[in-house]
N, C-alpha and C positions, 0 to 999 in steps of 0.2 A: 571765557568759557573753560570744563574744568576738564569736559569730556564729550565728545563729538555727538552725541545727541545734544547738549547744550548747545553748539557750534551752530547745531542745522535747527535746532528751534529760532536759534538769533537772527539766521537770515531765512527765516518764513521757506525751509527744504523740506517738502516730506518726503520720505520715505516710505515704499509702499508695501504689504505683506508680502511678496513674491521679489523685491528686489534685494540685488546684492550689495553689501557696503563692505569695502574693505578701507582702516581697520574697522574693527566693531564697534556696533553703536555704543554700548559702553565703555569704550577703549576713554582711555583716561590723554590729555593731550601735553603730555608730560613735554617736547620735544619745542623748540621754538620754531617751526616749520612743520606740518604736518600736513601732508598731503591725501584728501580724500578721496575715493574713487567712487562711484554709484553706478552700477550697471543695471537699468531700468529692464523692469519683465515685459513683456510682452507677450500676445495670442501667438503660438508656433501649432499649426499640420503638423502632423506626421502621418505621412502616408507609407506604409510599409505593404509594400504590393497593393492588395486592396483594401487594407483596413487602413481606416485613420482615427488618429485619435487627437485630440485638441488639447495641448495643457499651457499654465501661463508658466512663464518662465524666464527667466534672466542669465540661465545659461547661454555661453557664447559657442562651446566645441560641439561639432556634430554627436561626439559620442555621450556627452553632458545631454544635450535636446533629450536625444531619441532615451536617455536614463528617467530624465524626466517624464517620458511618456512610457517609461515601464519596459523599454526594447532595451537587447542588446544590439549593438554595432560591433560587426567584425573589420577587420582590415581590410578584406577580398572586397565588402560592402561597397557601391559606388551612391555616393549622395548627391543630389540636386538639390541648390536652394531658391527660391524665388516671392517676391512679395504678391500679394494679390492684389485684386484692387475691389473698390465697393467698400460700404457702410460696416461692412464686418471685416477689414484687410486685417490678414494675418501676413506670417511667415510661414509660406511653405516650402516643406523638408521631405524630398519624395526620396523612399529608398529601396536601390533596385539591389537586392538581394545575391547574393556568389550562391552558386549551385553548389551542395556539397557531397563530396566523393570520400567513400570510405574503401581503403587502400589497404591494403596488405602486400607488405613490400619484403619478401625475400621472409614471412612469418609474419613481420611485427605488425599490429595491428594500427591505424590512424586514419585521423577524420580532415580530413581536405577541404576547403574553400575557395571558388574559383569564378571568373567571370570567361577564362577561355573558351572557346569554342570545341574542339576535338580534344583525345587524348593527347595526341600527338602534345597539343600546345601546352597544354597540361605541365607534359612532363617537363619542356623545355621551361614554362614557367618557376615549376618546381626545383628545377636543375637537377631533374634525375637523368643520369645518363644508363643506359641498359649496356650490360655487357653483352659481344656475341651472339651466345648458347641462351641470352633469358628469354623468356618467352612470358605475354600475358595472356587473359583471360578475354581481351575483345580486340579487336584491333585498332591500331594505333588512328586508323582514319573518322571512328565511330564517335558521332556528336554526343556530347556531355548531356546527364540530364541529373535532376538532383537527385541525393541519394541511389545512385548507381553502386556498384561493387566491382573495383577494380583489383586486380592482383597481379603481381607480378613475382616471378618463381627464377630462381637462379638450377640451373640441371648441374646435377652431380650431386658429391656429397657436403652438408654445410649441418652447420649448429644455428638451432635454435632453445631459446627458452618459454617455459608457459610457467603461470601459475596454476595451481589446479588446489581444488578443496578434499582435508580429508575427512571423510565423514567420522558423524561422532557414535559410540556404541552405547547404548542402553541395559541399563542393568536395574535386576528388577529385586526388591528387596519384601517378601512377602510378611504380611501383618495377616495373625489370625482374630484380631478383634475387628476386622473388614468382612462383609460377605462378599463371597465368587461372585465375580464379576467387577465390582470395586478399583477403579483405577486412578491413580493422583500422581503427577509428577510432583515431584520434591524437589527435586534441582533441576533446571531445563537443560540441555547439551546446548553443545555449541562446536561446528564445523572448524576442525583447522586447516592452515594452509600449507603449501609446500611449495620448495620453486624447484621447476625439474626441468633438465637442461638433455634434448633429442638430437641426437645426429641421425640427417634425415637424409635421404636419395631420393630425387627429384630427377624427373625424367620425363621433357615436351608436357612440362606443367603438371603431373602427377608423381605425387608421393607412391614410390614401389616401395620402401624400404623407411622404415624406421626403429633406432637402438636407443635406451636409456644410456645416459653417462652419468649424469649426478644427479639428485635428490636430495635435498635442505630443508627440516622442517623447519618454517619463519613461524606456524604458529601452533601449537599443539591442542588439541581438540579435549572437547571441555565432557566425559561422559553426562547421558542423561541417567538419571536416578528417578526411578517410579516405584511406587507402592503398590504393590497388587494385595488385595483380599483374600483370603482363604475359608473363610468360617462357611461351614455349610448353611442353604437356608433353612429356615424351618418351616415343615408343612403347614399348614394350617388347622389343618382338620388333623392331624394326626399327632402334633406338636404344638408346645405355645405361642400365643401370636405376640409379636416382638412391635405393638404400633410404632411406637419411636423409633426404634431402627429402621422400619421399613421405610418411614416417611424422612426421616435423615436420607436415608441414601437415595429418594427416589428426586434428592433434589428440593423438596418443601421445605419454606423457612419458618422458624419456628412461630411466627410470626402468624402463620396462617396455621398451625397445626388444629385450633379450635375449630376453624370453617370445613374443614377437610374433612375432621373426625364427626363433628354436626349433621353432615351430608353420607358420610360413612353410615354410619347409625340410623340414616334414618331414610336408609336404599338397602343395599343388601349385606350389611353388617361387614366385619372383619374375616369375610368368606371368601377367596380371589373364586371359589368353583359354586357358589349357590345361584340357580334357577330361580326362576320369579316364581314366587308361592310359595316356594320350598320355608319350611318349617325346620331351621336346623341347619347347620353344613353342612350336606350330602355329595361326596362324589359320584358323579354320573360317569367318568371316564374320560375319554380323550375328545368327547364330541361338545358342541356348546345351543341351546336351540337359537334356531332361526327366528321366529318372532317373537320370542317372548327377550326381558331383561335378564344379563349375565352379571355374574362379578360383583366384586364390594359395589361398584356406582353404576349398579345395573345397566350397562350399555347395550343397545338394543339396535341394530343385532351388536352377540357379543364380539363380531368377528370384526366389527372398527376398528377394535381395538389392538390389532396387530401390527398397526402405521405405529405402537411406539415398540415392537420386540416380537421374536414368535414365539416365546414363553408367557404368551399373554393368557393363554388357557389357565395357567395355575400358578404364575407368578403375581403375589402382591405388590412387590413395587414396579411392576412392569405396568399394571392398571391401574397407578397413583400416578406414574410417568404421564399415561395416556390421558386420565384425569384431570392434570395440570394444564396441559396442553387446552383441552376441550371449556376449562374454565376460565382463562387467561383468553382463550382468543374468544369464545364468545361473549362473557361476562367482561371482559377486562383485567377481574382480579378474583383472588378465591373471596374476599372480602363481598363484592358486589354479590358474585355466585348464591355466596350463603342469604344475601339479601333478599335475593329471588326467590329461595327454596322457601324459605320461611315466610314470602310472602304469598308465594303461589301453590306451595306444597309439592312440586314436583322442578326439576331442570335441566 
């Protein structure tokens, strides 16, 4: 044979999808000795506290198994193994879990693993020895439970270091072919770091006193850059109506501009202030009525329309905003919307 699948064809071996062969099935048997190994899969439990989970496997180390079943195994972890018995025997792998303690030891911050019982055992497991003057945050006699928060503080004065973030600043670069209101980031920021190193005074586990000594920027902060608009709008009634612009900005793609302007026209025009009946765009002022239809898509009352801005009395693209909103979520699309109007005459 030329290569170890040949080998194990010749003498009638299969090989199963879940088993291990070392070398590989297609390893070539170059060597005049070559020695196979096949470590066959089997059903493995894994019971991790109270879940289990069943996979096949061929793994032989605990931490292998429980990978197979998607678990990490830590060190602290205590594992049981045992066969079953019955029509379904498996391998089961029961695993009794380290409770874990997150520690602050004289500042520095870390995540602990443990199957001891009190602090006390803890520490001696750890091989933290306490100086004198240190003092913790619970007492050394008090049973473990997981995710606890233990600390322990050296009294007097000591250094420590943090990282801390420095924020990033924004700068605004104004465009007058934008209208007021108009906002677009151009470059996004980005937070730098620093590392700053505190001489601190600790006194029966409280910080009285803390001094800066050094400062390192490790990363320098990225500004943000935005666009703001400047151009004024234009009234309506009193100025030219700008349809493009307004439905550019109010977010509609262009895609939809026919179904928009269909239903524009054929509600209450390019008017954001005409009254239902109204002959013409008429301002009435700062009030809007109550039962009857407001605005370009006559909304009725027009005061819904304040869920998308409270410039909704006389701003156009603030009731194309609201518009979108109200065709999107009950039609689905401005596309279906116009479907409607033109087959029902109203929507």
């Amino acid at each position: 044979a030329k290569t170890v699948e040949d080998a194990l064809r010749q003498k009638n071996i299969a090989v199963g999808e879940y088993d291990m062969i070392d070398p590989k099935i297609d390893a070539e048997l170059a060597d005049s000795m070559t020695f196979v190994n096949i470590r066959r899969a089997r059903m493995v439990s894994v019971v991790d506290t109270h879940e289990e989970k069943r996979v096949i496997t061929a793994a032989g180390s605990d931490s292998s198994m429980a990978s197979a079943a998607g678990l990490e195994l830590y060190p602290e972890d205590i594992v049981k193994k045992s066969t079953s018995s019955g029509e379904d025997a498996a391998l089961e792998m029961k695993i009794t879990r380290a409770k874990v303690v997150n520690l602050s030891l004289y500042g520095q911050e870390m995540t602990l693993r443990t199957q001891t019982k009190t602090v006390e055992d803890l520490l001696k497991e750890k091989r933290i020895e306490l100086a004198p003057d240190d003092t913790m945050n619970v007492d050394g006699e008090m049973e473990i439970f997981s995710q606890m928060s233990l600390k322990i503080y050296r009294n007097g004065i000591q250094t420590i270091s943090a990282t801390e973030e420095i924020p990033f600043e924004t700068q605004e670069v104004q465009d007058d072919t934008k209208y007021v209101g108009y906002r677009e980031v151009q470059n996004a920021g980005a937070n730098g770091v620093k590392s700053v190193v505190y001489e601190v005074n600790m006194q029966n586990g409280e910080e009285v006193a803390r001094t800066k000594i050094s400062e390192v920027v490790v990363e320098s902060p990225v500004a943000q850059v935005e666009i703001v608009g400047t151009k004024p709008r234009s009234v309506p009634w009193t100025g030219s109506v700008d349809r493009e612009a307004w439905l550019r900005e109010a977010g509609i793609a262009e895609s939809d501009w026919g179904y928009v302007q269909y239903i524009i026209e054929h509600e209450g025009s390019w008017c954001p202030v005409r009254w239902q009946n109204d002959r013409g765009c008429n301002d009435h002022g700062t009030v809007a009525p109550s039962r009857l239809g407001y605005g370009m898509f006559q909304a009725t009352p027009g005061t819904k329309m304040a869920s998308a801005g409270s410039d909704w009395l006389t701003n156009p693209v603030t009731q194309i905003r609201w518009a979108n909103g109200y065709a999107v979520g009950r039609y689905g699309s401005w596309e279906k919307a116009y479907n409607f109007k033109t087959t029902k005459g109203w929507w």
